[in-house]
C-alpha angles and dihedrals in degrees: 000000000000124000095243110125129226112254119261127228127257113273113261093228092073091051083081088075095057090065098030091062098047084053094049090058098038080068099048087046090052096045100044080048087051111034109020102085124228131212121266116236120205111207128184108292095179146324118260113201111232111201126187124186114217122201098182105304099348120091124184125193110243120215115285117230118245075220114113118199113214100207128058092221094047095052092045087051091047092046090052089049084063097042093057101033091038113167125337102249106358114113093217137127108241117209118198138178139159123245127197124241113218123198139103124282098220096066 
């Protein structure tokens, strides 16, 4: 036999640091989640239909409803209703478009 001996395992009083930096950056993980902020983002909440009437040149805002269409498709079919019906008994040309309301939906 030769007098190389067998390698020893490592000594149990250095098996403390594994844990203890997991838990190190466990801690730095859970502190940069809480307290760095991070940027609010608007998204789209909803479409208001803007309508004008036009008499020639002259064009006059009409009232905006307080109604918000959910959906982009629902809104652009309600605005061309109005464009084609316009006003009972005004002879003038109705405009209409959606516009897109922008905000965030947590506040």
């Amino acid at each position: 036999m030769s007098d190389v001996a067998a390698p020893s395992p490592p000594p149990v009083n250095d098996l403390w640091r594994i844990p203890a930096i997991l838990a190190i950056v466990g801690a730095i993980v859970l502190w940069v989640h809480l307290f760095i902020p991070k940027p609010a983002h608007a998204e789209t909440i909803g479409y208001r239909i803007e309508a004008e009437a036009c008499r020639g040149s002259v064009c006059r805002p009409l009232t905006a409803s307080p109604l918000v269409w959910g959906g982009r498709y629902a809104c652009q079919g309600r605005a061309a209703n109005i464009e084609h019906f316009g006003l009972p008994g005004d002879p003038s040309v109705i405009r209409a478009r959606c516009t897109a309301i922008d905000g965030m939906p947590s506040a």
